[in-house]
C-alpha positions in Angstrom: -1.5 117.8 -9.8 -4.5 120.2 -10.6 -7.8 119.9 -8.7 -9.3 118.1 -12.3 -6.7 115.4 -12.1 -6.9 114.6 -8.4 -11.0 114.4 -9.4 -10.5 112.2 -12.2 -8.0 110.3 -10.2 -10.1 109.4 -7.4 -12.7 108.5 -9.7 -10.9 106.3 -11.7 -10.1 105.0 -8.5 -14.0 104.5 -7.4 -14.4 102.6 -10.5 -11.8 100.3 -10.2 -12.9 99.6 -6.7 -16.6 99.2 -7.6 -15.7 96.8 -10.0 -13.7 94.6 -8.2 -16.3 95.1 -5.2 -18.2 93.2 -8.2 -16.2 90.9 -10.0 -15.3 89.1 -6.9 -16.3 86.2 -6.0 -15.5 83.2 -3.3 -13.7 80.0 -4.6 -16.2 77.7 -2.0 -19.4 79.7 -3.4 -18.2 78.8 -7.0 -17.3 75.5 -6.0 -20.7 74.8 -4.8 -22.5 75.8 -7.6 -20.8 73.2 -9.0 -21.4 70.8 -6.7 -25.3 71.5 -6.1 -25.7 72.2 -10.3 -23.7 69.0 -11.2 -26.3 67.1 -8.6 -29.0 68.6 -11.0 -27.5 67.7 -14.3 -27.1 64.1 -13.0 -30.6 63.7 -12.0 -32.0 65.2 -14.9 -30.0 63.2 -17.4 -31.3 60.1 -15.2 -34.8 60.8 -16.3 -33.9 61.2 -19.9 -32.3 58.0 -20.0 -35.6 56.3 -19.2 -37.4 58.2 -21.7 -34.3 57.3 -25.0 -36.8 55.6 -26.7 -40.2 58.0 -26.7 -38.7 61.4 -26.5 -35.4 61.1 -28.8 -35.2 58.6 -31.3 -37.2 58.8 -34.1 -39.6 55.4 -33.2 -40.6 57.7 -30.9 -42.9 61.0 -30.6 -40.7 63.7 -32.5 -38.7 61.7 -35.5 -35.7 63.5 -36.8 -37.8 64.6 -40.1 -40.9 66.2 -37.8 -38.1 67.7 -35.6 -36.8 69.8 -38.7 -40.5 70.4 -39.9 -42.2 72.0 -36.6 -39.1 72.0 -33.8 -35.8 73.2 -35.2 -34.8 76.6 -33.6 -33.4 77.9 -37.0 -30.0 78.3 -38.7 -27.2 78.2 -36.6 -29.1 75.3 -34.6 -27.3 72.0 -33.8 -27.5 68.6 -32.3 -24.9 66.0 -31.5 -27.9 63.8 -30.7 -29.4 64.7 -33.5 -27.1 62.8 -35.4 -28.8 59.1 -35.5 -32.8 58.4 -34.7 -31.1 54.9 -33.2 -31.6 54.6 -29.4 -27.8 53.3 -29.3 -26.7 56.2 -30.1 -28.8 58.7 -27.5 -27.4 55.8 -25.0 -24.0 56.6 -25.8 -24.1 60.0 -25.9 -26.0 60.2 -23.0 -23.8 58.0 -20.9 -20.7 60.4 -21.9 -23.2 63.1 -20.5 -23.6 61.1 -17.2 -19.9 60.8 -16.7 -19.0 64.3 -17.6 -21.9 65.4 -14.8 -20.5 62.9 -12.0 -16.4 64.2 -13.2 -18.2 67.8 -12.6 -19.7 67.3 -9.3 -17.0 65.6 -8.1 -14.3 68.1 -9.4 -12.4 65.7 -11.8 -10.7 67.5 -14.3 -13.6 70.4 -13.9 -13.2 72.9 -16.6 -13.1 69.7 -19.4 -16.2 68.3 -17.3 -18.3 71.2 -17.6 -17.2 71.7 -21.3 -18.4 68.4 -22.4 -21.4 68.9 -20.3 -22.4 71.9 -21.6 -22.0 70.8 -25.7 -24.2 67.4 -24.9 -26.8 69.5 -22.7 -27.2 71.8 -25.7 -27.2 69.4 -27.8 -29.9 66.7 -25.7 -32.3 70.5 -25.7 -32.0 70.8 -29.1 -33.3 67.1 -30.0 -36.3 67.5 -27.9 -37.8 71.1 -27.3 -41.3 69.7 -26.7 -40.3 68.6 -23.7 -38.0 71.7 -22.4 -39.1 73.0 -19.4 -37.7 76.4 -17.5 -34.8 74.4 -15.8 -33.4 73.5 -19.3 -32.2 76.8 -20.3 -31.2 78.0 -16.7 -28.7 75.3 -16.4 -28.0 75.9 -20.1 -26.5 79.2 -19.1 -25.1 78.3 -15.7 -22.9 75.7 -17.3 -22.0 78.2 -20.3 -20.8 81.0 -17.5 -19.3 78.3 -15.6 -16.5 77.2 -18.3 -15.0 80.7 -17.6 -15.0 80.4 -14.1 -12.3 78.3 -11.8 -15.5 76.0 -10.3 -13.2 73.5 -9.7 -10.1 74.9 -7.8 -11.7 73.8 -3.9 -13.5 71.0 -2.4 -12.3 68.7 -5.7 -10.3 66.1 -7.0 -8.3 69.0 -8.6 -7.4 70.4 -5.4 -6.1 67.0 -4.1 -3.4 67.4 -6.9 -2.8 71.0 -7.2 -3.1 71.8 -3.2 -5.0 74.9 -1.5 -5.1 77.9 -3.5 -3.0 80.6 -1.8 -6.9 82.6 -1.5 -9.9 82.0 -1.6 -11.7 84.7 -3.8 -11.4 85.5 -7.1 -11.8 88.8 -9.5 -12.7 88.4 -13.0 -15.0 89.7 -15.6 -17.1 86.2 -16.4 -17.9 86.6 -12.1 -19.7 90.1 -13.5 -21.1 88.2 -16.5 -22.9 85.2 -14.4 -24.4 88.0 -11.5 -25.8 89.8 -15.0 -27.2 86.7 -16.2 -28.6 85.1 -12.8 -30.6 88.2 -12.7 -31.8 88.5 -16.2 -33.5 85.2 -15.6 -36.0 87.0 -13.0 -35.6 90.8 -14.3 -36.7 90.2 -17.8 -39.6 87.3 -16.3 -41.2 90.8 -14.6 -40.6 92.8 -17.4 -43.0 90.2 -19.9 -45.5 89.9 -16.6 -47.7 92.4 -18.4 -51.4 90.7 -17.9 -53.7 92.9 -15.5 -53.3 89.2 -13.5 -49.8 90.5 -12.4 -49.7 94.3 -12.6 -53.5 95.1 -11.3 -56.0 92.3 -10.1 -52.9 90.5 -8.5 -54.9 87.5 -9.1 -51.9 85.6 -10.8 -50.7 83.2 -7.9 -53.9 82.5 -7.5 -54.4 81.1 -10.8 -51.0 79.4 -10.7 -52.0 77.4 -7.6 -55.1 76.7 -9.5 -53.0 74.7 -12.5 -53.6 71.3 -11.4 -51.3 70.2 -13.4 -48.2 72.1 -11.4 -50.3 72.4 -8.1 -48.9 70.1 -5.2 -51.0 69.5 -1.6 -49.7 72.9 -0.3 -50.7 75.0 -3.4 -54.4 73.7 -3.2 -54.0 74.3 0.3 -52.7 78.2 -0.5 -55.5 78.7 -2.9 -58.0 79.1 -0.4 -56.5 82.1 0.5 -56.9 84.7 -2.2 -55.5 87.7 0.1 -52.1 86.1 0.5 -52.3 85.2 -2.8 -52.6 88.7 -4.0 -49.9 89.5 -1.6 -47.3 86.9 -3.2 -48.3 87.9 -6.7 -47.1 91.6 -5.7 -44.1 90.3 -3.3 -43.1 88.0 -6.6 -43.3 90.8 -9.3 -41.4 93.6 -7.2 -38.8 90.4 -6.3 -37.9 89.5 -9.8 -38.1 92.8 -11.0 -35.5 94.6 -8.1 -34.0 91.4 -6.4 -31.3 91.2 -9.2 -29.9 94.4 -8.8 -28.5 93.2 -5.3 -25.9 91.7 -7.0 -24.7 94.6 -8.9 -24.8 97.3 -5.6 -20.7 97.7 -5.5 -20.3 98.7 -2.1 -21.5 96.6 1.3 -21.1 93.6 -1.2 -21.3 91.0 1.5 -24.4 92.6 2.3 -26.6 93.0 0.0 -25.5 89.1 -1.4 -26.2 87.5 1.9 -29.9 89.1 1.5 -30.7 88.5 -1.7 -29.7 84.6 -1.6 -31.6 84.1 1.5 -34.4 86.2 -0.4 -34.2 84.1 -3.5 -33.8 80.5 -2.0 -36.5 81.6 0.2 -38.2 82.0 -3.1 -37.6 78.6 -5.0 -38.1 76.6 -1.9 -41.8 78.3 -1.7 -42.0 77.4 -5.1 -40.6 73.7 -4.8 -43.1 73.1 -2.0 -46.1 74.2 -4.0 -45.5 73.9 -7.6 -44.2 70.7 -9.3 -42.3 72.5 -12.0 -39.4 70.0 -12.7 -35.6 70.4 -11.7 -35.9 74.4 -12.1 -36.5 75.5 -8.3 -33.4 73.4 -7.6 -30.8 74.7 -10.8 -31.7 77.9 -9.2 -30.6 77.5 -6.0 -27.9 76.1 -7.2 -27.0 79.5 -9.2 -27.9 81.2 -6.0 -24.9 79.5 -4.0 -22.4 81.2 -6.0 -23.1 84.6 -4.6 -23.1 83.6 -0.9 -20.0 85.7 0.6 -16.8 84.9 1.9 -17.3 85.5 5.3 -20.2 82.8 5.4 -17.3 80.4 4.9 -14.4 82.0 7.1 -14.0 85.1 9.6 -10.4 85.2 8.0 -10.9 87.7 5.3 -9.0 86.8 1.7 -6.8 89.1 -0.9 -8.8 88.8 -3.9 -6.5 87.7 -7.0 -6.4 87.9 -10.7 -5.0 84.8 -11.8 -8.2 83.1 -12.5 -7.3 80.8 -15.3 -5.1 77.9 -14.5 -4.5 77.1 -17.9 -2.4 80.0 -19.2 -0.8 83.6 -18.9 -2.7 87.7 -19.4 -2.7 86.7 -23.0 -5.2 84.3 -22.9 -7.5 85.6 -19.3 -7.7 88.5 -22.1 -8.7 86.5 -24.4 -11.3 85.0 -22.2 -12.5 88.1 -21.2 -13.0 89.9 -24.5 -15.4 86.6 -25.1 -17.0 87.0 -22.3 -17.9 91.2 -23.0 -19.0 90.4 -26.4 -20.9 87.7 -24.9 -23.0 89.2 -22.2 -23.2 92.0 -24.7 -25.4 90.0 -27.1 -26.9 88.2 -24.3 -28.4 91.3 -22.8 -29.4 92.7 -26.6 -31.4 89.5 -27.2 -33.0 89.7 -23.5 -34.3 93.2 -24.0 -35.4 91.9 -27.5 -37.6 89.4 -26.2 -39.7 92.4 -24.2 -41.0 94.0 -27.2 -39.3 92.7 -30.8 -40.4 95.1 -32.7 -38.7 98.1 -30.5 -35.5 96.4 -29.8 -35.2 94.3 -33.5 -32.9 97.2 -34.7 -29.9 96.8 -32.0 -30.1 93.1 -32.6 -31.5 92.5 -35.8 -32.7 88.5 -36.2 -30.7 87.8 -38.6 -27.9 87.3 -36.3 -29.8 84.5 -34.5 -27.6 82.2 -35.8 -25.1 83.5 -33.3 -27.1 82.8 -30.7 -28.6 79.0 -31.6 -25.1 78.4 -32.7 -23.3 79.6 -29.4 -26.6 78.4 -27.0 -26.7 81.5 -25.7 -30.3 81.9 -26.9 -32.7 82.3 -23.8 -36.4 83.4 -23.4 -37.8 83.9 -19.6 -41.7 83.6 -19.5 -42.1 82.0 -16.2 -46.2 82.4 -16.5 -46.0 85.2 -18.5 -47.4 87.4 -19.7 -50.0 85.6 -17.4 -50.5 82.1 -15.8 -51.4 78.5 -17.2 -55.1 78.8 -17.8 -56.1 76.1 -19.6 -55.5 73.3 -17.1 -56.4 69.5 -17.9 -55.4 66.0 -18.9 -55.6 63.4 -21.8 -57.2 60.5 -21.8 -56.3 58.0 -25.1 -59.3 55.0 -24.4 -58.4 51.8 -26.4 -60.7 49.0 -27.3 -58.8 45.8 -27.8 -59.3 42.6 -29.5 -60.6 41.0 -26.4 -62.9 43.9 -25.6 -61.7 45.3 -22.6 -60.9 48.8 -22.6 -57.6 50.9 -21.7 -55.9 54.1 -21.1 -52.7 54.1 -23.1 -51.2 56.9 -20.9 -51.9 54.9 -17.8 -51.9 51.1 -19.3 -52.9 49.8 -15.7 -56.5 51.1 -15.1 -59.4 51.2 -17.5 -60.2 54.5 -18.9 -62.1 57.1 -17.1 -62.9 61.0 -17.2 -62.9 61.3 -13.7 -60.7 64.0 -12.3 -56.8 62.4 -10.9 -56.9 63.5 -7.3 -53.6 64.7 -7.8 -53.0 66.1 -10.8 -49.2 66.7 -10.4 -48.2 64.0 -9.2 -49.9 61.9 -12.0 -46.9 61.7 -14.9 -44.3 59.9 -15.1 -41.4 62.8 -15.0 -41.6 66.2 -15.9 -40.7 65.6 -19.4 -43.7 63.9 -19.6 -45.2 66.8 -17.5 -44.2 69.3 -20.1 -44.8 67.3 -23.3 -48.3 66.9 -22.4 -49.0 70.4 -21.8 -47.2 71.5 -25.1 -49.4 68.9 -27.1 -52.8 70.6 -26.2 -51.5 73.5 -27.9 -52.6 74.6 -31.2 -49.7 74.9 -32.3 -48.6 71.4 -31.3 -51.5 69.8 -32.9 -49.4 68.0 -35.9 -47.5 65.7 -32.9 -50.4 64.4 -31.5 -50.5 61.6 -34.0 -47.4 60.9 -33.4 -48.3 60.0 -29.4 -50.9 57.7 -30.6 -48.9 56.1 -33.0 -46.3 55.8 -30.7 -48.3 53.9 -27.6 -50.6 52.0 -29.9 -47.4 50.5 -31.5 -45.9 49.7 -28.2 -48.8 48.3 -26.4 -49.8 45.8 -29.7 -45.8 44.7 -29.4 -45.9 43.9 -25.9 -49.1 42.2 -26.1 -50.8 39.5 -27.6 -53.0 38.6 -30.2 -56.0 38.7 -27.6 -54.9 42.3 -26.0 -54.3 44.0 -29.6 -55.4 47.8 -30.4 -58.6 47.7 -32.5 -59.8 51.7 -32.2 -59.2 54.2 -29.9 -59.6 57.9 -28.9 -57.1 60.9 -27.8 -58.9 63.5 -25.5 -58.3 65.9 -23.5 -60.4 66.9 -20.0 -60.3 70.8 -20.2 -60.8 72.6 -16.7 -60.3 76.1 -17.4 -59.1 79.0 -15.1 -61.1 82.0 -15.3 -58.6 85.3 -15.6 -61.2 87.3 -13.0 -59.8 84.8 -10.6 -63.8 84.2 -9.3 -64.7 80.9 -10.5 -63.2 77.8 -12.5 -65.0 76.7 -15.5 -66.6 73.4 -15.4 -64.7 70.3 -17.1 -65.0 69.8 -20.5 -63.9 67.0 -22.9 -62.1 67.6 -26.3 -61.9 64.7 -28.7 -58.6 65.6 -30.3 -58.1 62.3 -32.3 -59.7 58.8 -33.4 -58.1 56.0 -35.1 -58.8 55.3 -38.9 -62.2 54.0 -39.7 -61.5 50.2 -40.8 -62.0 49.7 -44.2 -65.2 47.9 -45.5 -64.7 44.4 -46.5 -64.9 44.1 -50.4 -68.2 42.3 -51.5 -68.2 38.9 -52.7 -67.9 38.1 -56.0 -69.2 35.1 -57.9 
């Protein structure tokens, strides 16, 4: 053999052992992203049912025909939920979802589990994207990776019927595919960080812990601390930005993994203890459990094997890998097209969106970028009734008042509500705020009497902005949004 062949050889050979060095994963690991994300899905799906009637029917805040007109991602955009504006029908589907989460965590038939949960929590994102937070997407994508991936052959119901695998790692190409797409959630975050609030003042923390509306005790606590601040706006940009690629090192595997999940559930614990955010801290620790290492789980090491698919031969893993490729593929395009659409628009024109809205594969990582919350607040929607008192339709058990909630955060009902509010004082949003009025005027006059009906009121919002030189916050100020109709004069009497 001549000295180019031995080279190319032993290259080959590098390769092929870098890449299983990658695509390997641990059966447990996988099993407890399943169990942790399936916990997640549950809880979240909880929520929604107690909001059917406001959130996804069309009595409520977004009918079907304003969905279409302001919401609708675009061609290639569906909704199983969208089906029927009747509650009974978000119940039904809903319920379905609930089952399909509990047969997930528990490992009951897993791969159909996470099928179905992954159509109906597509589908339940599409109905609703006023109310979509960063969780929504994350577990979008986990559960899309996770079909691909045997989540369900340990610490299951499966494995009661099937027995112990003969090991306990796997290789396959989807493994590659969820490492890429764990860390495009944080990469491409740093890459749209682009205010001088992240990449020069360092000042964006700061302002984060300053968002009332997402502050808990421990972030106004933190906040009087600019210096550290600055310091975990730095240690958060260079995290995001380099963290990921711990996952990809092929060699010293076990490593690098072990440090960059206790790096990165370091990182959402910090943010679950300061920032009331929703379920998105906690998806992503979930995510995080799939890379911790075999030897966490046993000194015994395992043989890593190919057959990762229990429901058929090479024909179809191929199969299931070729999807996969062309999936990450795209997936990455549309990532790097969200940094700067213009540049990028030509290696993934838009007019193969459709692909992407049809395959919910579609994804956009802000995460306070390009810089934090600033315009931090609350509304206020004061109602005179019949009998004169007066009322605050957002919180129907105290009287009105523009007084500051001492806790901010902890002051809505869920984080749906958290996140609808915050999307209605947008500009952009301004068409929907009728529809909130509408919709709580309606329901307080039908669970009231004649005495306690809704004469007038007023929608406004309590502005308390966040100055970008991170010095000073701006005073409060209020924004009447919206006021009832002007009655209608009384026609004169005629003789």
């Amino acid at each position: 053999m001549t000295p180019l062949l031995q080279l190319l050889k032993k290259g080959a050979s590098w390769i092929a052992a870098g890449y299983r060095a990658l695509a390997t994963a641990d059966l447990r690991s996988l099993a407890l992203l399943r169990i942790a994300l399936g916990i997640v899905v549950v809880s979240d799906l909880v929520v929604s049912w107690t909001n059917v009637e406001v959130f996804y029917t069309d009595a409520g805040v977004l009918p079907r025909q304003l969905l279409h007109a302001t919401c609708w991602p675009g061609a290639g955009a569906w909704s199983l939920h969208e089906w029927s504006g009747e509650a009974s029908w978000q119940y039904f589907l809903l319920a379905i979802g609930l089952l399909a989460g509990v047969a997930m965590t528990l490992g009951w038939h897993s791969r159909t589990a996470v099928v179905v949960t992954t159509i109906l929590w597509g589908s339940l994102e599409t109905r609703n994207t006023m109310i979509i937070n960063g969780a929504d997407p994350a577990i979008r994508m986990l559960l899309f990776w996770m079909m691909f991936l045997p989540t369900g052959t340990v610490w299951s119901i499966d494995q009661l019927k099937k027995g112990r695998p003969a090991s306990m790692v796997v290789t396959a190409l989807p493994v590659v595919c969820l490492w890429i797409q764990i860390g495009s959630i944080y990469f491409y975050s740093a890459l749209l960080k682009t205010d001088h609030t992240w990449t020069k003042d360092f000042t964006a923390v700061w302002q984060v812990m300053h968002a009332d509306v997402f502050a808990r005790q421990a972030a106004v606590w933190l906040r009087l601390f600019p210096e550290v601040c600055r310091s975990l706006t730095q240690c958060t940009v260079w995290l995001e930005l380099y963290g990921p690629l711990l996952l990809l090192i092929p060699f010293w595997t076990g490593l690098f993994r072990t440090i960059a999940v206790v790096l990165f559930i370091g990182f959402h614990l910090g943010i679950a203890v300061t920032m009331d955010i929703g379920s998105f801290p906690w998806a992503m620790t979930s995510a995080w459990c799939a890379a911790i290492p075999s030897y966490v789980w046993s000194r015994r090491k395992s043989t890593p094997t190919v057959a990762t698919n229990p429901l058929g031969n090479a024909w179809i893993r191929w199969t299931r890998d070729t999807a996969c490729l062309l999936c990450i593929i795209y997936i990455t395009l549309w990532n790097i097209r969200t940094t700067a659409f213009k540049r990028w628009e030509k290696w993934l024109p838009k007019e193969t969106n459709p692909i992407g809205y049809a395959l919910r594969v579609d994804q956009f990582w802000t995460m306070f970028a390009p810089y934090p919350w600033l315009d931090d607040g609350w509304f206020v929607l004061a109602a005179k009734l019949t009998d004169g008192t007066e009322v605050d339709l957002l919180k129907p058990h105290q009287e009105p008042t523009e007084q500051k909630p001492p806790h901010s955060s902890s002051d809505y009902k869920d984080s749906r509500w958290q996140k609808y509010l915050c999307n209605l004082w947008m500009s952009q949003h301004e068409r929907h705020r009728r529809y909130l009025a509408d919709y709580l005027v309606k329901k307080w006059n039908r669970e009231h009497g004649v005495l306690g009906q809704v004469e007038r009121w007023e929608l406004a919002y309590m502005l308390e902005r966040t100055r970008k030189d991170g010095k000073r916050i701006e005073p409060i100020t209020k924004h009447v949004v919206l006021r009832s109709p002007r009655p209608k004069p009384a026609p004169m009497p005629t003789n």
